[in-house]
C-alpha positions as CSV (number, residue, x, y, z in Angstrom):
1,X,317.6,86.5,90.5
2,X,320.2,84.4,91.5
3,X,320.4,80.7,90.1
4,X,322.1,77.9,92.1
5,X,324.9,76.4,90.8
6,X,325.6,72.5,90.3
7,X,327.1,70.9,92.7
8,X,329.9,68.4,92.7
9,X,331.2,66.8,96.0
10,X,333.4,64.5,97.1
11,X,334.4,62.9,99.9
12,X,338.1,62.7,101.0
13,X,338.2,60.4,104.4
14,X,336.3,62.9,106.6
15,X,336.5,66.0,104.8
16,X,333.8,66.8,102.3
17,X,334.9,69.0,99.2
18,X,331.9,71.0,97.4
19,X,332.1,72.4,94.2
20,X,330.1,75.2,92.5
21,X,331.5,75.3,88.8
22,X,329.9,78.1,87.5
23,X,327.6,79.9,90.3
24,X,327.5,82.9,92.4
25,X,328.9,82.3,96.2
26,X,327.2,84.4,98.5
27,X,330.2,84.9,101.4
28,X,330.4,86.2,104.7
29,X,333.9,88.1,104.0
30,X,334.9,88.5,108.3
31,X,334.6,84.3,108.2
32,X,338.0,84.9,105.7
33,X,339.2,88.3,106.8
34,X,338.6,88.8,110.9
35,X,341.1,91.5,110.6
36,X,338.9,93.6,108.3
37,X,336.9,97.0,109.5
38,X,333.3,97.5,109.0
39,X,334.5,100.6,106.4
40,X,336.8,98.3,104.0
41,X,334.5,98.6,101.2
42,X,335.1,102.0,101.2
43,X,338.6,102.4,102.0
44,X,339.3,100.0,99.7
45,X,337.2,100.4,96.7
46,X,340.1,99.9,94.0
47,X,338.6,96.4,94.4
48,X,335.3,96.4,93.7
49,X,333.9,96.5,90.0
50,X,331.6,98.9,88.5
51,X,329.1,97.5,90.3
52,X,330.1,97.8,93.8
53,X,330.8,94.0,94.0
54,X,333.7,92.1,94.6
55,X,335.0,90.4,91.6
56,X,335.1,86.2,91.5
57,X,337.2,84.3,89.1
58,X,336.2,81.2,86.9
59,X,339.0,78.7,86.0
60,X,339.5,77.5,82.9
61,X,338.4,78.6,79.5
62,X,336.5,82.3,79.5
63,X,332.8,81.9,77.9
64,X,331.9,85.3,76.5
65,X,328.4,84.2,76.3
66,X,328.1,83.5,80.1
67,X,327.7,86.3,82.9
68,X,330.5,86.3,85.2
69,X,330.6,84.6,88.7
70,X,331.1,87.3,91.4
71,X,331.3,86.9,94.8
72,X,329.0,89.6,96.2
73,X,327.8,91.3,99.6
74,X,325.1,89.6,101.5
75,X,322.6,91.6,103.8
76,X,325.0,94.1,105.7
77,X,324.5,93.1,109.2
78,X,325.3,89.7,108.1
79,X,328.8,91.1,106.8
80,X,329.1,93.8,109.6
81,X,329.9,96.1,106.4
82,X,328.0,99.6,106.7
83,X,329.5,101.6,103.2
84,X,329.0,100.3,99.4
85,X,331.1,101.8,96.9
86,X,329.3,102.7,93.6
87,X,330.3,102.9,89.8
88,X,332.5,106.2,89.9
89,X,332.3,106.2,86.0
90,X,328.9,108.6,85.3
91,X,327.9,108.2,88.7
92,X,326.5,110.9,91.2
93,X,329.2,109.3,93.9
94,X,333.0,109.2,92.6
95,X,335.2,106.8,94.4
96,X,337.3,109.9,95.8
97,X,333.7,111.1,98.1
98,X,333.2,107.2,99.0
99,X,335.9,107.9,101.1
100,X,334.9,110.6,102.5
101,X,334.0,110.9,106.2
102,X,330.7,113.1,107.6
103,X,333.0,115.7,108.8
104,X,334.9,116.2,105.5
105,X,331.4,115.7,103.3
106,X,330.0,119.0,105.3
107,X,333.2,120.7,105.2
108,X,333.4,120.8,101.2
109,X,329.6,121.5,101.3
110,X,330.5,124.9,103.7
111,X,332.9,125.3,101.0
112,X,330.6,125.6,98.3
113,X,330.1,122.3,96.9
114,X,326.4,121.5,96.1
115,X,325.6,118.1,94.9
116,X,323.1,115.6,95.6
117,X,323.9,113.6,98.9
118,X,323.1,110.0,97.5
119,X,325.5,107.6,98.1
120,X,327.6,109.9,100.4
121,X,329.5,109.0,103.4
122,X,327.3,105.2,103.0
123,X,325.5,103.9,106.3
124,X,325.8,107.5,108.1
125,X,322.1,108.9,109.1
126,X,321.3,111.7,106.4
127,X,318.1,114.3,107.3
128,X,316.1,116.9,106.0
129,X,315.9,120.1,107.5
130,X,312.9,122.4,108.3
131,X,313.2,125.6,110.0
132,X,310.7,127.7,110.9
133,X,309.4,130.4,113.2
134,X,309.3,129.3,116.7
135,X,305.5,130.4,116.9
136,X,305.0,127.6,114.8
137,X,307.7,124.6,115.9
138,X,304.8,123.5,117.8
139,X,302.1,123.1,114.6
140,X,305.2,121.1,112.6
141,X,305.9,118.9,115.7
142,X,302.2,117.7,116.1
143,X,301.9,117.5,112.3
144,X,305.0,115.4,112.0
145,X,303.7,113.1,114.8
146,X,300.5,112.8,113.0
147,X,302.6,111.7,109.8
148,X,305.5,109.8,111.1
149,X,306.2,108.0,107.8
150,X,307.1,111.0,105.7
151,X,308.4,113.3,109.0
152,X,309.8,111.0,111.6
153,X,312.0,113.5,113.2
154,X,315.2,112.9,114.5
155,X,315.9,116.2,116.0
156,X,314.1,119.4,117.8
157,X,316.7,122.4,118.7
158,X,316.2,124.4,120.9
159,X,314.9,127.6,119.6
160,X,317.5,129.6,118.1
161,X,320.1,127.1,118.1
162,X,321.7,125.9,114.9
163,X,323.9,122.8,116.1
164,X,322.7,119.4,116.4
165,X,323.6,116.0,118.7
166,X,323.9,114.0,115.8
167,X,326.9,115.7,114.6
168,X,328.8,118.1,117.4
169,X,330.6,120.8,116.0
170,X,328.1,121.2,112.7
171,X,326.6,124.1,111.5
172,X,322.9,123.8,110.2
173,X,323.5,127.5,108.2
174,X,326.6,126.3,105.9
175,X,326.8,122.5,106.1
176,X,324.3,121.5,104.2
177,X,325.0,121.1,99.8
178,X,321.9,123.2,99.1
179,X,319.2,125.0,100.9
180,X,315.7,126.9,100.0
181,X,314.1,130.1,101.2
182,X,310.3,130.5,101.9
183,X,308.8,133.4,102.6
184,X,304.5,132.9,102.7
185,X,304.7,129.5,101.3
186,X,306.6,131.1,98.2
187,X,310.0,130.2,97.5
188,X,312.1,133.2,97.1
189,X,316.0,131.9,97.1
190,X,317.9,128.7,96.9
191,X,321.4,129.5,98.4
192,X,324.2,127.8,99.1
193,X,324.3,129.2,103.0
194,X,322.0,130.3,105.0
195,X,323.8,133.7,106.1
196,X,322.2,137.2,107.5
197,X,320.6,138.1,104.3
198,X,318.4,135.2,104.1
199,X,318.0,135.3,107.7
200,X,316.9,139.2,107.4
201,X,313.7,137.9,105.6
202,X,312.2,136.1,108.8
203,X,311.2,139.7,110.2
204,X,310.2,137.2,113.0
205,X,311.8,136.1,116.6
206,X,314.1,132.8,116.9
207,X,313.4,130.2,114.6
208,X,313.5,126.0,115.3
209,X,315.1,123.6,113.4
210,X,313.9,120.1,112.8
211,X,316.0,117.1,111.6
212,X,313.9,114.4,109.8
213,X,314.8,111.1,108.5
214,X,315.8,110.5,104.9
215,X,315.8,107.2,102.6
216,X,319.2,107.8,101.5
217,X,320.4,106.6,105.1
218,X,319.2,102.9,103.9
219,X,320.3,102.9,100.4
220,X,323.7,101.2,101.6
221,X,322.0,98.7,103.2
222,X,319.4,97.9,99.9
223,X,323.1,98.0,98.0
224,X,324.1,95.2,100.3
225,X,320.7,93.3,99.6
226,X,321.8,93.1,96.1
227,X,319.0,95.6,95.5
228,X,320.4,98.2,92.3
229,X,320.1,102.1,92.5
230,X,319.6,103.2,89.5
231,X,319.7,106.9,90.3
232,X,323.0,105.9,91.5
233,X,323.7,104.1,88.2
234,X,322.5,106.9,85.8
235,X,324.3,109.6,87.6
236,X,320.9,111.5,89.3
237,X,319.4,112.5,91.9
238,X,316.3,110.4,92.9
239,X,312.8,110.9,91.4
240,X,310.4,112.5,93.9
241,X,306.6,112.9,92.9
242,X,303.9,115.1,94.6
243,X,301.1,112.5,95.2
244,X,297.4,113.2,95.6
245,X,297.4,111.6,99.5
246,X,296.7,114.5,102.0
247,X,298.7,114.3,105.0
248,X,297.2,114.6,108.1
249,X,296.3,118.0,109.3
250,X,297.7,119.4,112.5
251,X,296.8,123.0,113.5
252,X,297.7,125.5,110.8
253,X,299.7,123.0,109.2
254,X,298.6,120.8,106.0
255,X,300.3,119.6,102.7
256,X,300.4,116.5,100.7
257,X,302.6,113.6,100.3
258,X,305.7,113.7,98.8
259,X,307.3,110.3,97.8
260,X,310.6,109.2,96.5
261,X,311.1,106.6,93.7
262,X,313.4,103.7,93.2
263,X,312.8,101.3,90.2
264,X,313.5,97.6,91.6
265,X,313.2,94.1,89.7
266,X,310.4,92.3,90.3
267,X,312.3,89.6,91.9
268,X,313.8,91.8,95.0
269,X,310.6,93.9,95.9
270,X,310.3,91.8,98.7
271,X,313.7,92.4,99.8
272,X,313.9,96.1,99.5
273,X,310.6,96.2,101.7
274,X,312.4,94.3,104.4
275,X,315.4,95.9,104.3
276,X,314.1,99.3,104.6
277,X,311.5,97.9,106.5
278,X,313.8,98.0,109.6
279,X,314.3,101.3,109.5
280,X,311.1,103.5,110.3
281,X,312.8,106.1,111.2
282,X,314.3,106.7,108.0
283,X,310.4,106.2,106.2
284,X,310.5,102.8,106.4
285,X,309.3,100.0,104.3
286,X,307.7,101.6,100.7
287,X,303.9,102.8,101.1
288,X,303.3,101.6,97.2
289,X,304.8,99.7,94.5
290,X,303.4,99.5,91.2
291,X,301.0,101.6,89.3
292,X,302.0,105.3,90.1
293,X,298.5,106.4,89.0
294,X,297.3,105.2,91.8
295,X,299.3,107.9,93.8
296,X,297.9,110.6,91.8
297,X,300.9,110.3,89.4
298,X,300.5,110.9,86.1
299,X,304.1,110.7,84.7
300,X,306.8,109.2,85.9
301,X,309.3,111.2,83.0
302,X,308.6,114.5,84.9
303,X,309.3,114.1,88.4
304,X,308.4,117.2,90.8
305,X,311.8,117.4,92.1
306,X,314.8,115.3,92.0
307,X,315.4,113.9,88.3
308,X,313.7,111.2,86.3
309,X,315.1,108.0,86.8
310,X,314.3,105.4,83.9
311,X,312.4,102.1,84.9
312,X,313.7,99.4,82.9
313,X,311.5,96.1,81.8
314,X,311.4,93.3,84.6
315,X,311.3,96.8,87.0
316,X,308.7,97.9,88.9
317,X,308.2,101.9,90.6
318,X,308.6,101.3,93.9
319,X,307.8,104.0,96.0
320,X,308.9,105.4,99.7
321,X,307.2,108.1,101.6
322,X,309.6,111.6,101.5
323,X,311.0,113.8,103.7
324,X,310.3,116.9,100.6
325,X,306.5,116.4,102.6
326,X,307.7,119.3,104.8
327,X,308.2,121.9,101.7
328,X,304.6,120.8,100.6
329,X,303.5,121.3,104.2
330,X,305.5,125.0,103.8
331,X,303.6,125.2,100.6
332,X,299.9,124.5,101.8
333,X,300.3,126.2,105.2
334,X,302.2,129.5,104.1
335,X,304.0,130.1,107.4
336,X,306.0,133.6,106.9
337,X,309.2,132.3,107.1
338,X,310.9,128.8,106.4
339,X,314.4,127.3,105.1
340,X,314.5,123.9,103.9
341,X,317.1,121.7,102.5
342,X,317.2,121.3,98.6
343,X,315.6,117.7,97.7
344,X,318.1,115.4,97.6
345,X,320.6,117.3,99.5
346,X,321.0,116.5,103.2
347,X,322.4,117.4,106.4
348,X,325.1,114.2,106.7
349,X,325.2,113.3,110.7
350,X,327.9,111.6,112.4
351,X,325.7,109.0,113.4
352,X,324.8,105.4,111.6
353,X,321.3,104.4,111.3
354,X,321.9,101.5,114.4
355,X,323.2,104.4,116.7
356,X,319.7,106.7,117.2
């Protein structure tokens, strides 16, 4: 938590001069640089520390046994700054793919590159993808209204189709880093393109994709908060647990919920609930924080996908519904034929959260 500094001031005819010796200044950069573009922290990331933060200088003579000042990012919308860079050293996100644009993050995935989306192409919308027989579109659309929090979908194709709105041009066969193939609820592939051979199991007719909303699109915007990422931090992809909450039914469709988990101090709970509280469509604010045993969740070293992040003391679990709900609903409801994305590897559209 930060502590407020003491504060000197003096008056010099009408001019009032405040000091703040050894605190933290919370700044609104465009006040000091109107010229600067809503991507600068990105494109310019050779000036932000290991943490993502701008650094601030003290005067005078270092004190090893005091923290640094730093000047840091408030709340995004109050900067107008959409992208965060993270620590490149042991990160999942080098510096190099901070830069990257949408377009260039799905061309190197078409390429072959398969690696966890967090932290790529910051403040762009990110989305799971569910595909299944078009016999059964309707089933997943009335489930997914019936559970908004962990399936609020973005985007229904038209049967057959494999483009999508939020990003012309894309391919929903190659562009994603990782994908998985289910044939009666059993998964029975995990390539890194969807081509004819996988397609060649469906021995059905044309298949519908759906676009749901992921928690990676607001991680950016907790960044910006001041809220850490530790999955981020430790180089992994985040934890995500297979709770003991039944979804609610719809049709021939059922499955239980999935959530994702992000260890946050105590102090900044209440942040990361508002922050990710404004967008629903992306899961929203967290459905629990504490006690994960109260989700069904019996240990939080040995997630059931994604990789176990460590919660550190003064941290709590917090937890966020997930879009992996639509493999369990694949799972429980056996359709014949279904491709996923890979947890933690999503379709990047060309759209910010603000824009849908």
């Amino acid at each position: 938590m930060v502590q407020p500094a003491l504060r000197a001031q003096v008056a010099i005819g009408g001019t009032t001069v405040t000091c703040l010796p050894d605190g933290e200044a919370w700044l609104n950069p465009a006040a000091f640089f109107p010229a600067s573009v809503p991507d600068g922290c990105v494109t310019h990331s050779e000036f932000l520390d290991e943490r993502g933060v701008v650094p601030g200088e003290r005067r005078g003579v270092p004190d090893p046994g005091r923290p640094r000042p730093r000047t840091r990012m408030s709340e995004a919308e109050n900067l107008g700054i959409t992208a965060v860079a993270v620590r490149a050293s042991g990160g999942a996100v080098d510096r190099e793919r901070m830069r990257w644009t949408p377009a260039r993050a799905r061309a190197e995935f078409r390429a072959g590159l398969s690696v966890p989306t967090a932290g790529l192409a910051p403040g762009y919308v990110q989305a799971n993808l569910l595909v299944v027989p078009a016999d059964w579109a309707a089933d997943f659309r009335l489930f997914a209204a019936r559970n908004p929090r962990p399936c609020p979908v973005l985007e229904e194709a038209a049967p057959g189709a494999w483009h999508s709105r939020l990003a012309p041009g894309a391919d929903l066969r190659t562009d994603l880093p990782g994908y998985q193939v289910w044939v009666d609820g059993e998964l029975v592939d995990e390539p890194d393109s969807v081509t004819e051979p996988e397609l060649a199991r469906a021995r059905t007719g044309e298949l519908v994709c759906f676009l749901i909303g992921c928690s990676f699109t607001f991680e950016a915007a907790l960044l910006a908060a001041g809220v850490p990422l530790r999955h981020l931090e430790q180089g992994r992809n985040v934890a995500m647990y297979v709770t003991d909450r039944w979804c609610r039914p719809a049709g021939r469709v059922r499955g239980r919920l999935v959530v994702s988990m992000r260890p946050v101090p105590v102090g900044l709970v209440a942040t990361a609930r508002a922050v990710s509280g404004r967008m629903a469509r992306m899961h929203g604010a967290p459905v629990h924080v504490g006690d994960p045993a109260e989700l069904g969740i019996a240990d939080l070293g040995r997630p059931d996908y994604g990789d176990a992040v460590a919660v550190a003391p003064g941290e709590v679990p917090v937890f966020w519904a997930c879009g992996v709900t639509a493999q369990q609903a694949v799972i429980g409801s056996r359709p014949p034929f279904a491709i996923t994305h890979a947890p933690g590897r999503m379709f990047i559209t060309d759209r910010r959260e603000s824009e849908l």
